[in-house]
Backbone as ProteinMPNN parsed JSONL, in Angstrom:
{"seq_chain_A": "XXXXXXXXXXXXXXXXXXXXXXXXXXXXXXXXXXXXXXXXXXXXXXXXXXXXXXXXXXXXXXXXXXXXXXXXXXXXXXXXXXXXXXXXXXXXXXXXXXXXXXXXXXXXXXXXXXXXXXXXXXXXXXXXXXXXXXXXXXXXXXXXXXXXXXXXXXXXXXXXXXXXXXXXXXXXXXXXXXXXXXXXXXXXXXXXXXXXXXXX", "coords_chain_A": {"N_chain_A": [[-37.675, 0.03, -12.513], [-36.184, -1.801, -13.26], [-34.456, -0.401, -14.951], [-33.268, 1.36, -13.233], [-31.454, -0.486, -11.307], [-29.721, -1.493, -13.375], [-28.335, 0.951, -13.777], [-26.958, 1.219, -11.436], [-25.383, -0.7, -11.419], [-23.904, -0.254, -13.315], [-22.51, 2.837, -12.723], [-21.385, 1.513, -10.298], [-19.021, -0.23, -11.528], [-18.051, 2.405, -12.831], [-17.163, 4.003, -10.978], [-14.46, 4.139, -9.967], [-13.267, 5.307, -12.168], [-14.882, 7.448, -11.846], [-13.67, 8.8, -9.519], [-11.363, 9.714, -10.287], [-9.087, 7.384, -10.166], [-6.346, 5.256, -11.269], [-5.661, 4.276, -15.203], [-6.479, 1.236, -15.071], [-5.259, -0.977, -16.831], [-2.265, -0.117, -16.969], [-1.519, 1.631, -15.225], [-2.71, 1.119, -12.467], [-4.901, 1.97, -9.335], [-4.002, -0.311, -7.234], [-1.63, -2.681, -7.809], [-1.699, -6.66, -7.779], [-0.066, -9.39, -6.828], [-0.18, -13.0, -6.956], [-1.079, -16.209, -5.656], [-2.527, -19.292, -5.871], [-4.757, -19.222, -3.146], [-5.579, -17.049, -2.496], [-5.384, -15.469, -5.126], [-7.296, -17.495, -6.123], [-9.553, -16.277, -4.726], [-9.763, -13.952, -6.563], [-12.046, -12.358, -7.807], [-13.864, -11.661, -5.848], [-12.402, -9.951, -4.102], [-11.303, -8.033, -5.878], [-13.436, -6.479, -6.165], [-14.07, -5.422, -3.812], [-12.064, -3.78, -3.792], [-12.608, -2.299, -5.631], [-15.258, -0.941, -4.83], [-13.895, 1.064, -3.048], [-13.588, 2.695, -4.532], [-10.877, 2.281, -6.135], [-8.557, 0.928, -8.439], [-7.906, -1.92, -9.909], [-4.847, -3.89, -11.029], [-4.05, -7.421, -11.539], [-1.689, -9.587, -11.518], [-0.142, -13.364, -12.046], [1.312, -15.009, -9.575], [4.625, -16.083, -9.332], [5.907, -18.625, -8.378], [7.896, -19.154, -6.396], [9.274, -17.832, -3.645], [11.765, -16.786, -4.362], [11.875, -15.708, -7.191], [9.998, -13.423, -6.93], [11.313, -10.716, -6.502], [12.445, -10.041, -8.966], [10.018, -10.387, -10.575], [8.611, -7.997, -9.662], [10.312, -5.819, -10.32], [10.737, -6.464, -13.345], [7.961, -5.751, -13.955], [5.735, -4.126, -16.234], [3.574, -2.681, -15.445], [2.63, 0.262, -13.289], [1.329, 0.538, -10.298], [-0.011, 2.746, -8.806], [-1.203, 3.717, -5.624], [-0.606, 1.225, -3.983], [0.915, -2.138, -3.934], [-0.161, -5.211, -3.234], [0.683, -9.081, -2.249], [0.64, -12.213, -2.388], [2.074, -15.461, -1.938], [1.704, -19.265, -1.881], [1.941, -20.828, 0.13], [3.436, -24.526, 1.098], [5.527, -24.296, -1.216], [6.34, -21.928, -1.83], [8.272, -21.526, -0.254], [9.563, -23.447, -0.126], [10.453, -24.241, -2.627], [12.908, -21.846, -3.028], [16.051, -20.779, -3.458], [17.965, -19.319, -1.676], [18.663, -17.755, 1.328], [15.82, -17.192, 3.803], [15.783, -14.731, 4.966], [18.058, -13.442, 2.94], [15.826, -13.435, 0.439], [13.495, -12.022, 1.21], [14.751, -9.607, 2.084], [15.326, -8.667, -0.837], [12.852, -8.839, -2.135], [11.595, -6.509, -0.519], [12.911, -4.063, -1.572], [12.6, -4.807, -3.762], [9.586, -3.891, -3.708], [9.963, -1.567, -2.821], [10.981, -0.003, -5.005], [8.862, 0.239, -6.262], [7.762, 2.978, -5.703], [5.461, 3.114, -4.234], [2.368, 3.675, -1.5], [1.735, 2.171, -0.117], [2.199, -1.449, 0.66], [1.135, -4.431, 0.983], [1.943, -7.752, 1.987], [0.16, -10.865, 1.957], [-0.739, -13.435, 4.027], [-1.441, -16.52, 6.123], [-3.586, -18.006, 5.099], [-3.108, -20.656, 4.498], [-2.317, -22.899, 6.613], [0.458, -23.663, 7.237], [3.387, -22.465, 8.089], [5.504, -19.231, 6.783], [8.586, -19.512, 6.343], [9.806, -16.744, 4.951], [7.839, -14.752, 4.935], [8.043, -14.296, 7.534], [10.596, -13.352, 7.689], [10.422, -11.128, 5.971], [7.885, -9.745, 8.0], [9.777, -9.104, 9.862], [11.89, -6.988, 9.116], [10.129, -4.962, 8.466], [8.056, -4.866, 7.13], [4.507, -4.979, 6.239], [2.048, -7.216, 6.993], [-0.928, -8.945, 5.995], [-3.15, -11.142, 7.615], [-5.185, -13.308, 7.97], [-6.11, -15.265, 9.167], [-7.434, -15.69, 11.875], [-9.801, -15.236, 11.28], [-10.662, -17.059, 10.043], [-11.189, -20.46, 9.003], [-11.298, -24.151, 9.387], [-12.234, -26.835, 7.216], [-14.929, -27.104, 6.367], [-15.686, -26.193, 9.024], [-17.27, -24.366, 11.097], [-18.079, -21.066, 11.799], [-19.157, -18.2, 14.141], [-20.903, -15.277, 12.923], [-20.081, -12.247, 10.927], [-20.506, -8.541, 10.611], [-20.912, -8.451, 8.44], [-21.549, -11.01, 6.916], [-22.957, -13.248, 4.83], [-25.629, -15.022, 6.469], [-26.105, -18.098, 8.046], [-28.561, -19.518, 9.779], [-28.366, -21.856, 12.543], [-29.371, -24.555, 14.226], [-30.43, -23.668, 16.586], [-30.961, -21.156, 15.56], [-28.965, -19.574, 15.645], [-26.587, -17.358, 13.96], [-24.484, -18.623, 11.211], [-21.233, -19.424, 9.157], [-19.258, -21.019, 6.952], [-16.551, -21.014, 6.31], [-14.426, -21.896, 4.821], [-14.363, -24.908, 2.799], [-13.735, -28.548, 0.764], [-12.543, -27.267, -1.495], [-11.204, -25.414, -1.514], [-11.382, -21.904, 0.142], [-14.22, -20.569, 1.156], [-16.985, -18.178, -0.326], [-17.58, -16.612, 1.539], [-15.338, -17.164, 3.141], [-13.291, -15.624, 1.492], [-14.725, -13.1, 1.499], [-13.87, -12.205, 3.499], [-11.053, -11.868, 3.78], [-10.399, -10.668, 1.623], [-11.577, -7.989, 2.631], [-9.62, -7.007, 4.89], [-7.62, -7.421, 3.74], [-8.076, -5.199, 2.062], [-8.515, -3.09, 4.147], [-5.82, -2.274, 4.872], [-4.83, -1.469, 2.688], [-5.809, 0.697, 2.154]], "CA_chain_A": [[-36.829, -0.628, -11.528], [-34.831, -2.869, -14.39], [-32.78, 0.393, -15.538], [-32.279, 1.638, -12.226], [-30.656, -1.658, -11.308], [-28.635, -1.221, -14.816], [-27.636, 2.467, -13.652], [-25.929, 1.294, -10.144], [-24.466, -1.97, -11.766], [-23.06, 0.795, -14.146], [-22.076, 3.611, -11.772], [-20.352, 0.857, -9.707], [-17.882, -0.347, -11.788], [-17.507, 3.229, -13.568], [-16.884, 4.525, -9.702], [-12.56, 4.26, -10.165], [-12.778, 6.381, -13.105], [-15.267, 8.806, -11.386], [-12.841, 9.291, -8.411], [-9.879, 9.583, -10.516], [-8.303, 6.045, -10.31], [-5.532, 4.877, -12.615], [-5.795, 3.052, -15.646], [-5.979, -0.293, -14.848], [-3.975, -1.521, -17.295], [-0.698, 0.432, -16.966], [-1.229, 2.07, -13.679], [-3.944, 0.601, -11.512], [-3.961, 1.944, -8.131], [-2.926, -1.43, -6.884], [-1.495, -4.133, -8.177], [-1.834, -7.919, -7.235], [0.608, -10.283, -7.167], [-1.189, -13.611, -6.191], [-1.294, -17.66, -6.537], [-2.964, -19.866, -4.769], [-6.072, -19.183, -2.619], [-5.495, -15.651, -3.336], [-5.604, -15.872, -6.666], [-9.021, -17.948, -6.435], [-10.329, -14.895, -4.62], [-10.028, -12.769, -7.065], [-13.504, -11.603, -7.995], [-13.812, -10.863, -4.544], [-10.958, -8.747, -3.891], [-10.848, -6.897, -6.939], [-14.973, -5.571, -6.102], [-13.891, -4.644, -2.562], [-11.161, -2.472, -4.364], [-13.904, -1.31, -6.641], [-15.786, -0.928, -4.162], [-13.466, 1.846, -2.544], [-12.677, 3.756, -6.168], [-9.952, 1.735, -6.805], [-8.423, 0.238, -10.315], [-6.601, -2.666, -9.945], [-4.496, -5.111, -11.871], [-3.841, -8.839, -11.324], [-0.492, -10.451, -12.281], [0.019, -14.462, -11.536], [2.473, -14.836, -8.912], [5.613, -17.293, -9.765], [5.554, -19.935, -7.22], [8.808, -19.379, -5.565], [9.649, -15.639, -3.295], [13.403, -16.144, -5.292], [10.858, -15.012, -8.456], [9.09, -12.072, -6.653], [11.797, -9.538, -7.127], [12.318, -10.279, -10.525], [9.09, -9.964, -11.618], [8.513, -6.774, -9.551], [11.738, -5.302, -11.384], [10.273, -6.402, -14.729], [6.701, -5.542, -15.151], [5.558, -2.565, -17.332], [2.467, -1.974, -14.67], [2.881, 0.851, -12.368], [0.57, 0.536, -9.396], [0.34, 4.477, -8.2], [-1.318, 3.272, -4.666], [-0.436, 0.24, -3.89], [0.624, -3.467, -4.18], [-0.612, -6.509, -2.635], [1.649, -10.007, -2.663], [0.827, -13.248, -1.54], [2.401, -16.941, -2.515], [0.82, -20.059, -1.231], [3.301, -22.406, 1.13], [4.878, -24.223, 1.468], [6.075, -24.017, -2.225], [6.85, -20.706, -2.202], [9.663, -21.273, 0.117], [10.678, -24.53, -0.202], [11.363, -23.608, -4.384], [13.757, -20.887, -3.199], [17.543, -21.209, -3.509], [18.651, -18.559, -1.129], [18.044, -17.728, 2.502], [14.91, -16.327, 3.895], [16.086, -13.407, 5.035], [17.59, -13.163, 1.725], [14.815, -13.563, -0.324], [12.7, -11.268, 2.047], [15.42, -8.449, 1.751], [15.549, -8.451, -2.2], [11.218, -8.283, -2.353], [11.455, -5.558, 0.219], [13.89, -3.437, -2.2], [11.489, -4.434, -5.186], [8.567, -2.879, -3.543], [10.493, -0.212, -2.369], [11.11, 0.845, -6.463], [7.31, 0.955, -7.255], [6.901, 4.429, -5.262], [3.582, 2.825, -3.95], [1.946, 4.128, -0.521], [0.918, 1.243, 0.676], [2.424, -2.81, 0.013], [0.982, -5.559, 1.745], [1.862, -9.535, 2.263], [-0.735, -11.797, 2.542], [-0.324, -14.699, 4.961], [-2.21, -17.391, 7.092], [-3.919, -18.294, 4.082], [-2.563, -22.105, 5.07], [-1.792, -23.584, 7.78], [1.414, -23.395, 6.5], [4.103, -21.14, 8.289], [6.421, -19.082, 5.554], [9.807, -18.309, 7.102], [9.878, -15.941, 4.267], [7.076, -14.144, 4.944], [8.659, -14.003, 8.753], [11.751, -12.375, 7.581], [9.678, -9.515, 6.147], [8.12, -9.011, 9.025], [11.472, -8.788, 10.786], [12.56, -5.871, 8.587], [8.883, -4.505, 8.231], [6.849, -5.183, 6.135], [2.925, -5.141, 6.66], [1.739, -8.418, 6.682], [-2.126, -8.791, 6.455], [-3.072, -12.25, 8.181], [-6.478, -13.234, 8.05], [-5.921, -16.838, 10.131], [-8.22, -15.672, 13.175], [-11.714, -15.005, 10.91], [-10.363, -18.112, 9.233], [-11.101, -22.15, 10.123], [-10.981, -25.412, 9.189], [-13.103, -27.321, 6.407], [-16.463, -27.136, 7.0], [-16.396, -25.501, 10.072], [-18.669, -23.534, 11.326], [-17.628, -19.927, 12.519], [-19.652, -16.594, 13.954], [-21.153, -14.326, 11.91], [-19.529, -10.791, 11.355], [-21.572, -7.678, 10.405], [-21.379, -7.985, 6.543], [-21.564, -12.101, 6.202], [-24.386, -13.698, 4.648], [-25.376, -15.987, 7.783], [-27.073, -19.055, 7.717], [-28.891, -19.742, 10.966], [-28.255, -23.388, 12.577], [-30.531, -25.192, 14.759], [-30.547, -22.508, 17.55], [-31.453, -19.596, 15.09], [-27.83, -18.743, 15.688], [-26.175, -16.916, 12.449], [-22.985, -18.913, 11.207], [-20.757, -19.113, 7.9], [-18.245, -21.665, 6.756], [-15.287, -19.909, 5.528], [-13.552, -23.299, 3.905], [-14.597, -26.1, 2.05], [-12.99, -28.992, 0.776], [-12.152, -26.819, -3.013], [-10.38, -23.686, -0.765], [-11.932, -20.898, 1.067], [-15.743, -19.634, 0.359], [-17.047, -16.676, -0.687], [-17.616, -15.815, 2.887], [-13.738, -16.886, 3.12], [-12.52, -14.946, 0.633], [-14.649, -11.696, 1.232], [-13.029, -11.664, 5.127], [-9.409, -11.898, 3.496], [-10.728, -9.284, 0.555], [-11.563, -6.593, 3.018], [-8.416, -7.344, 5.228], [-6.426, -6.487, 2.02], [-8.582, -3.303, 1.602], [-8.449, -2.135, 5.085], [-4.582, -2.012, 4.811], [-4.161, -1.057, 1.418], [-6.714, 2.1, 2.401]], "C_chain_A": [[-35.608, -1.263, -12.184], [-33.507, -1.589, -14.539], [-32.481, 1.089, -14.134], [-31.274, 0.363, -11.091], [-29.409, -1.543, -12.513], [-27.726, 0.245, -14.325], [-26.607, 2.234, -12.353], [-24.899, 0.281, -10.903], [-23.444, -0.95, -12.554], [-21.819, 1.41, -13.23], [-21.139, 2.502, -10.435], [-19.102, 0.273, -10.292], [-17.2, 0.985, -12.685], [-17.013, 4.052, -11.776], [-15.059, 5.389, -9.652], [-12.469, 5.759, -10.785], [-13.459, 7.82, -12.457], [-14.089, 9.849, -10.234], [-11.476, 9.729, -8.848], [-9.088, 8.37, -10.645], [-7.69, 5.997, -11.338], [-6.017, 4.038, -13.591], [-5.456, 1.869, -15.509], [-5.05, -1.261, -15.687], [-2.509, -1.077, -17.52], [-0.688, 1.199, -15.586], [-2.653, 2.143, -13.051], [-3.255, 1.528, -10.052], [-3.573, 0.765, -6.945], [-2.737, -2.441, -7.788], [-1.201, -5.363, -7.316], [-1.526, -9.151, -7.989], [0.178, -11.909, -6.516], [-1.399, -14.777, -6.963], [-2.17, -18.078, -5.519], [-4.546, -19.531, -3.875], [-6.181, -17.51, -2.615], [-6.063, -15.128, -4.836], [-7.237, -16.595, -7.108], [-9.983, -17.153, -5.724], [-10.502, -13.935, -5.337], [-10.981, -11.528, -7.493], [-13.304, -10.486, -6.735], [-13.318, -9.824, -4.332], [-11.044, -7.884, -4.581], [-12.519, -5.667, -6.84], [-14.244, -4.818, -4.363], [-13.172, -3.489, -3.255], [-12.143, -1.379, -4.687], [-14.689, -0.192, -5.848], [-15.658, 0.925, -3.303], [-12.965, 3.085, -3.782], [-12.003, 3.504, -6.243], [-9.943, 1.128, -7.923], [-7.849, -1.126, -9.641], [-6.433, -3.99, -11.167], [-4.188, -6.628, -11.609], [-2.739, -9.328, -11.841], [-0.726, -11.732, -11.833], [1.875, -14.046, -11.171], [3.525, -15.891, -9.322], [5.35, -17.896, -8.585], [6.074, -20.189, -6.08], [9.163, -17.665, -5.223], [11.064, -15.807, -3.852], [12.804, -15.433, -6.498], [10.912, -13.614, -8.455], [10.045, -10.827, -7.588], [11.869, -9.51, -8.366], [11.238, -9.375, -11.171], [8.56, -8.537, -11.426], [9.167, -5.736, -10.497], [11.092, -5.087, -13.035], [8.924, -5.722, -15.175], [6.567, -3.962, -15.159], [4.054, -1.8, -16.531], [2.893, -1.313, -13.425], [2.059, 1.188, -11.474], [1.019, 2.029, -8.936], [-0.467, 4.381, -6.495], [-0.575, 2.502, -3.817], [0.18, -1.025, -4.292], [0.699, -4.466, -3.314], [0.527, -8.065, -2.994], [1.525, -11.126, -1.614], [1.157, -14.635, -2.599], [2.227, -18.019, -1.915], [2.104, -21.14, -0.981], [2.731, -23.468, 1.149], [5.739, -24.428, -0.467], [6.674, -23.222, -2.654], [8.148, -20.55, -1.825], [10.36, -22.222, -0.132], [11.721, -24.658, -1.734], [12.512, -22.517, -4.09], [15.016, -21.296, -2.757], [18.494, -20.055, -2.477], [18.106, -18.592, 0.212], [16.513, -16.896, 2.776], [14.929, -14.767, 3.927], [16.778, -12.485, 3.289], [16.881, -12.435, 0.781], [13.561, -12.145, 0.09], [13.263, -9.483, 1.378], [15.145, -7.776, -0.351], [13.918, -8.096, -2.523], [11.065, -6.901, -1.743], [11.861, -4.151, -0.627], [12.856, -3.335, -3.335], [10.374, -3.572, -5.2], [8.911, -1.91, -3.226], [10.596, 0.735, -3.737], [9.654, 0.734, -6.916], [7.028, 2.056, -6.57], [5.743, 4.24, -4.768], [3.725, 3.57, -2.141], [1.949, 3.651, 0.457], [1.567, -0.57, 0.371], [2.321, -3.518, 1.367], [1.066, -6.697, 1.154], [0.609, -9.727, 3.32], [-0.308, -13.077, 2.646], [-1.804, -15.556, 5.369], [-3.057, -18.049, 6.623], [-4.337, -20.143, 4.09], [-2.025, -22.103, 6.314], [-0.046, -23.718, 7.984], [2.426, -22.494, 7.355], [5.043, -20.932, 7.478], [7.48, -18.193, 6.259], [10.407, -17.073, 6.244], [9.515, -14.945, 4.923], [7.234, -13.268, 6.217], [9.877, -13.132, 8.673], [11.006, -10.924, 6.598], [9.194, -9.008, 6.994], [9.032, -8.104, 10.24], [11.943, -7.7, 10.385], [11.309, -4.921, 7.98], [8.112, -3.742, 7.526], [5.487, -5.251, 6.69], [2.86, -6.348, 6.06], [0.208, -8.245, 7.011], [-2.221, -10.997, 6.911], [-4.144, -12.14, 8.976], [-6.861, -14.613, 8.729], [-6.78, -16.67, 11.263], [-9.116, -14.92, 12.718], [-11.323, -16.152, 9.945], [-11.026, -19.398, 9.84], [-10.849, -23.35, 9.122], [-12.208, -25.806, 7.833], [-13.885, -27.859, 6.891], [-16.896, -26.935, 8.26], [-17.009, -24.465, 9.993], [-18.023, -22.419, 12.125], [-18.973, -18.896, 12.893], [-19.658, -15.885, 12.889], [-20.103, -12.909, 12.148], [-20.755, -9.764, 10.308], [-21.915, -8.131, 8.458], [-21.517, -9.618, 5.682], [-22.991, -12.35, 5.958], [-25.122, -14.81, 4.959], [-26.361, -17.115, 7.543], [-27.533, -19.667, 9.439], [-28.821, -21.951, 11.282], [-30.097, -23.604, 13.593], [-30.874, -24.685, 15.742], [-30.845, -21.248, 16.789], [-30.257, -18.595, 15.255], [-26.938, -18.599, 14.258], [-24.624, -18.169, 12.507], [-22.577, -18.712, 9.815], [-19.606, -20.255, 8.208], [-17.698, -21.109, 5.958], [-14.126, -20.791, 4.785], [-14.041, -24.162, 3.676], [-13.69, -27.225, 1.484], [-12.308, -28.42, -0.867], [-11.236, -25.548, -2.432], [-11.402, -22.78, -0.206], [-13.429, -20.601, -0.23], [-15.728, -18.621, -0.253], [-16.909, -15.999, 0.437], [-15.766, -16.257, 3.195], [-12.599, -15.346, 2.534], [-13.168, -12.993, 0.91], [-13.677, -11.303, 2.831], [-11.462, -11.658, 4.576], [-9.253, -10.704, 2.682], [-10.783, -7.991, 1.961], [-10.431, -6.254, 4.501], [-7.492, -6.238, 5.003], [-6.715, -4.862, 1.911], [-8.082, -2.299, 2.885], [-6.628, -1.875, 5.111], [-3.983, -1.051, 3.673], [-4.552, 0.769, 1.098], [-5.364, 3.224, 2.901]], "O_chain_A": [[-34.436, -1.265, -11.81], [-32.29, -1.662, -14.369], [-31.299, 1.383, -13.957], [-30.5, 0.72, -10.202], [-28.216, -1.531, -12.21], [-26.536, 0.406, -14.594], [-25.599, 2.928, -12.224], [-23.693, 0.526, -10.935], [-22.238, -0.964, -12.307], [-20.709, 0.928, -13.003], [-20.248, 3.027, -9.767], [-18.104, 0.268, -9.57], [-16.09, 0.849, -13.199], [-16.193, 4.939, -12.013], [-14.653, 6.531, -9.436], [-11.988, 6.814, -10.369], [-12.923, 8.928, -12.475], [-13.835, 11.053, -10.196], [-10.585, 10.055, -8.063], [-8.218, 8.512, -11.504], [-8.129, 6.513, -12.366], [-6.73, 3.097, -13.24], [-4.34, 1.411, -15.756], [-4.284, -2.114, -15.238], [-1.718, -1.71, -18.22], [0.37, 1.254, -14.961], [-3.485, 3.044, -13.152], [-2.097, 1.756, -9.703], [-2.929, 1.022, -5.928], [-3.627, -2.978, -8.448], [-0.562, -5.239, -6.271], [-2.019, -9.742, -8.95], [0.28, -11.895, -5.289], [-1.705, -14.852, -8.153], [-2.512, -17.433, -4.528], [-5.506, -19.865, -4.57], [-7.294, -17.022, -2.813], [-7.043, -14.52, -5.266], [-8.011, -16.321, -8.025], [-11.175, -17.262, -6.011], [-11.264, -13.023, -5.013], [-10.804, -10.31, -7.52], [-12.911, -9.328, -6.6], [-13.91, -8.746, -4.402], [-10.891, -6.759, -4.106], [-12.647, -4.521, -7.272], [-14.086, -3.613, -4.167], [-13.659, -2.359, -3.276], [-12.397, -0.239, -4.297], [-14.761, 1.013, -6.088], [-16.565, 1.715, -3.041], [-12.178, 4.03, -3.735], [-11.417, 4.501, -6.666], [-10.97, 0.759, -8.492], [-7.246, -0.939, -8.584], [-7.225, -4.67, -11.82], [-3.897, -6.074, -10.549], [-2.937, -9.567, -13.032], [-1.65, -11.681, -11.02], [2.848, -13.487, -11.677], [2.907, -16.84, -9.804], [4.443, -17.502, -7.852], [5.638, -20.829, -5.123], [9.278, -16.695, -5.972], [11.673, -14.738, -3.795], [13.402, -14.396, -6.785], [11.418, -12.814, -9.242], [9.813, -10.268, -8.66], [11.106, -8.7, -8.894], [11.274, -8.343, -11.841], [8.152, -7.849, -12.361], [8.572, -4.986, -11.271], [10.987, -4.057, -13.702], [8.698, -5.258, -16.293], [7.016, -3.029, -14.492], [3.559, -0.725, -16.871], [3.43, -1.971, -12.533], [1.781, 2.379, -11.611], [2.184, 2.38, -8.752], [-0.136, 5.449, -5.979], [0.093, 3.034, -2.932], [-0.095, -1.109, -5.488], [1.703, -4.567, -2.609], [1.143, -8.028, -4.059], [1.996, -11.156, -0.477], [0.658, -14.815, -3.71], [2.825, -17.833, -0.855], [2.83, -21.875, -1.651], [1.502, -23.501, 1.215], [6.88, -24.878, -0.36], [7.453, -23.335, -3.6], [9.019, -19.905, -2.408], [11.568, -22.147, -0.355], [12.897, -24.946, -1.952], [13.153, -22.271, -5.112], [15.148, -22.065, -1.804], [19.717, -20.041, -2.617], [17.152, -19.342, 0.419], [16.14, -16.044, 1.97], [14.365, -13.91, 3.247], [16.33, -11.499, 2.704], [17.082, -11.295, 0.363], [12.945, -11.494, -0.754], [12.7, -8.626, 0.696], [14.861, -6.66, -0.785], [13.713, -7.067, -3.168], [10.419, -6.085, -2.401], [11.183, -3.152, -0.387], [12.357, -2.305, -3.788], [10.058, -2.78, -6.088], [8.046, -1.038, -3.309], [10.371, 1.945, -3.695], [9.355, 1.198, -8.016], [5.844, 2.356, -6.721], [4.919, 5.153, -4.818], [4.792, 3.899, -1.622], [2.076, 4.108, 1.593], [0.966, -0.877, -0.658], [2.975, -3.387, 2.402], [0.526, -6.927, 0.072], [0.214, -9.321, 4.413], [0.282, -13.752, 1.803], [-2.941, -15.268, 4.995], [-3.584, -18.85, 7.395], [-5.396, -20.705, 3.811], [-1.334, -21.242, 6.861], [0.44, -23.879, 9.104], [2.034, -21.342, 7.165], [5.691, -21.918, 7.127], [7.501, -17.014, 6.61], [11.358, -16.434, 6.695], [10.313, -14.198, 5.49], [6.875, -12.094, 6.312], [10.119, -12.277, 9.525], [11.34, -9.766, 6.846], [9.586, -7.87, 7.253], [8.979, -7.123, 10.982], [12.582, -7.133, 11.271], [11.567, -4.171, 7.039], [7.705, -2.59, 7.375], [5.455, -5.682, 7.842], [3.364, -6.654, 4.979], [-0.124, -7.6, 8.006], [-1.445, -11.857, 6.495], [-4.347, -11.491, 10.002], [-8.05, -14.932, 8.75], [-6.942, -17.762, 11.807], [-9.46, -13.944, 13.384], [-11.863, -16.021, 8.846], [-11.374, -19.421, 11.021], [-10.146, -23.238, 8.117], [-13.036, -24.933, 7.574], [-13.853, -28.823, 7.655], [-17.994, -27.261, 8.712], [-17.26, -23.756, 9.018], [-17.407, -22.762, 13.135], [-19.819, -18.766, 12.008], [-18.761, -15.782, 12.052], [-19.526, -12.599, 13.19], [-21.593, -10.203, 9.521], [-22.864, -8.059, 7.678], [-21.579, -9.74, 4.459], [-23.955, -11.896, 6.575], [-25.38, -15.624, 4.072], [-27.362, -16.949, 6.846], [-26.684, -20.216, 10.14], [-29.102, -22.899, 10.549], [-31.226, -23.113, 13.595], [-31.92, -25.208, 16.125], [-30.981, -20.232, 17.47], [-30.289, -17.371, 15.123], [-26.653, -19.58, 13.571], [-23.952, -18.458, 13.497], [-23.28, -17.975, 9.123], [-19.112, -20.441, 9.32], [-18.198, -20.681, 4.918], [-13.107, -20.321, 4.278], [-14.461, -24.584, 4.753], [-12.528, -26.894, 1.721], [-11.553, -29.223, -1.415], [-10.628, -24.824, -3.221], [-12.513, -23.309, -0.204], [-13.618, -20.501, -1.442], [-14.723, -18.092, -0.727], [-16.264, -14.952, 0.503], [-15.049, -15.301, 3.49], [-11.731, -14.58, 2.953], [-12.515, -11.976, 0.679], [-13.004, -10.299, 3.062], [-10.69, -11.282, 5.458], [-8.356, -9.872, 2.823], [-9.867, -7.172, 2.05], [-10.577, -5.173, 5.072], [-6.986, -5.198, 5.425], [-6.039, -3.844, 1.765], [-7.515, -1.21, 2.805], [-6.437, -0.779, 5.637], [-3.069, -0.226, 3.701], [-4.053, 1.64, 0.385], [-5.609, 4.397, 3.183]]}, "name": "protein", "num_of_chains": 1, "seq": "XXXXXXXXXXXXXXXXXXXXXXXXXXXXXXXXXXXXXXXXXXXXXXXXXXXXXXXXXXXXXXXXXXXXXXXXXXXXXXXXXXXXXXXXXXXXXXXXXXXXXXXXXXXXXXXXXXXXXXXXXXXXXXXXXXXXXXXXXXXXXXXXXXXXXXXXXXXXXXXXXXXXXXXXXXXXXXXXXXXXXXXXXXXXXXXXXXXXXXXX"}
């Protein structure tokens, strides 16, 4: 039983390479640009990928969307899928020295030079609205926006098929999807497969 436990744990993270997937360190098929409650999902996120035979890479996001393009422009990793891009408000916008629209336009252009398939913004993250994030939509962009399987700290939400439910005092399933440290696990996998179903 022990080594066939050892043989899936295996065969699951060797999955990418079975399917073909890029090398993850120079061409993942996505990359993920990501601060903030994003960023403390990562586990998460990066197994859903897995999950699907994907590679992916992780950059830290700069803080401010005047950054983004930049760093798109600069790095030496070529996502052949995909890339993912979220920055946690209101910092992201209030650090930026140009207009939204702007700022929006010049990221739009950056992802436009990785040749990817697929590039999603992640939103709703906070409570937060990012008039950034609004002027990509405006000139369209996929925005994933996971704010309605989201809630409040230490509330109590419905189960969905794949959470791991904790029955209350009615025997009815629930899940808290925030705490007072940032989003759960059950947070983070509803934002993780979000990401996936878009990035698919």
């Amino acid at each position: 039983m022990a080594l066939l436990v050892a043989l899936v744990g295996v065969l699951y993270w060797w999955w990418p390479g079975i399917v073909g997937a890029g090398d993850p360190a120079s061409e993942p098929s996505v990359l993920v640009v990501g601060n903030g409650d994003l960023k403390e999902a990562q586990t998460v996120v990066s197994r859903r990928l897995v999950e699907e035979g994907l590679t992916v890479a992780w950059v830290d996001a700069p803080a401010s969307w005047c950054d983004v393009s930049a760093m798109l422009d600069q790095t030496e990793i070529q996502p052949i899928l995909g890339v993912v891009i979220s920055l946690d408000a209101p910092i992201s916008f209030e650090s930026c020295d140009v207009s939204p629209e702007l700022a929006a336009q010049k990221i739009k252009e950056s992802i436009e030079g990785l040749n990817v398939n697929h590039s999603v913004v992640v939103t709703g993250l906070t409570e937060v609205a990012d008039p950034v994030v609004n002027a990509l939509v405006e000139i369209g962009q996929v925005v994933v926006d996971p704010s309605s399987l989201l809630a409040g700290v230490d509330e109590r939400v419905d189960c969905l098929w794949w959470d791991d439910c904790v029955p209350d005092e009615n025997g009815i399933g629930y899940v808290v999807v925030r705490d007072d440290e940032g989003l759960t696990v059950a947070g983070q996998q509803r934002v993780a497969r979000m990401i996936v179903a878009k990035v698919l």
